[in-house]
N, C-alpha and C positions, 0 to 999 in steps of 0.2 A: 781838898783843893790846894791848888801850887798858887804861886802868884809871880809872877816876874815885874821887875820895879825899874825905874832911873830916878837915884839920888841926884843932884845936884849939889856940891861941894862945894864949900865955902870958897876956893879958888875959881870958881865959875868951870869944873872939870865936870863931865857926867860919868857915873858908875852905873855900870846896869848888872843885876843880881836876880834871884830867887829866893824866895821863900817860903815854907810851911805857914809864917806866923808874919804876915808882915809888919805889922806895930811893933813887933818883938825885936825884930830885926832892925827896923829902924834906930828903934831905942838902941839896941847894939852898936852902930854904926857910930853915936850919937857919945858912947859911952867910950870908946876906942877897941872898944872889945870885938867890932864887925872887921871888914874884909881890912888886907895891913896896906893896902891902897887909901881908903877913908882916914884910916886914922891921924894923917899926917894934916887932912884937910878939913877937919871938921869946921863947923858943922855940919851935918847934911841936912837935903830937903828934901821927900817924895814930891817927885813932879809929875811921875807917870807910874801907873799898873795896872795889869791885866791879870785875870785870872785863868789858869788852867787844868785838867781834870788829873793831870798826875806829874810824877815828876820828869816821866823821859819826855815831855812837851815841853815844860818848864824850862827845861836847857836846850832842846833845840830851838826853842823860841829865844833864849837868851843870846844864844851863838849867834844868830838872826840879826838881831838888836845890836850885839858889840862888832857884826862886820858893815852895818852903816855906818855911811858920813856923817859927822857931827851935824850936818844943815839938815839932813835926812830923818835924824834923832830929834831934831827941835820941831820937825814937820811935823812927827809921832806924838811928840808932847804936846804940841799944839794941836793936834786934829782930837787929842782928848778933851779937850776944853772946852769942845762947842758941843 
């Protein structure tokens, strides 16, 4: 299983990613050692993730995610929450 994420960034930015491991990954993000976008902004937060059955979905679902509108992204994160 893939998992595609949205950090939120200590700057109030969103980062949307993938991953194999995602606590691992988070942790990564966390540590400066994830993507060279985060690192400038740490902390991050998992606000949002979905899980996928491989990885060529993992990215087109991510491609997906990073061509919404920021309001469209907050709809996503919100519609997880209920």
């Amino acid at each position: 299983m893939w998992s595609v994420y949205i950090v939120c960034c200590a700057d109030s930015s969103l980062y949307t990613g993938i991953a194999k491991n995602l606590q691992e990954r988070i942790n990564l993000h966390n540590t400066g050692r994830g993507a060279k976008y985060t690192r400038s902004r740490l902390p991050v937060k998992l606000v949002y993730s979905e899980s996928v059955d491989d990885r060529a979905t993992a990215l087109r679902r991510e491609f997906a995610i990073k061509k919404l509108e920021r309001d469209d992204k907050k709809k996503l994160i919100e519609s997880s929450c209920n």
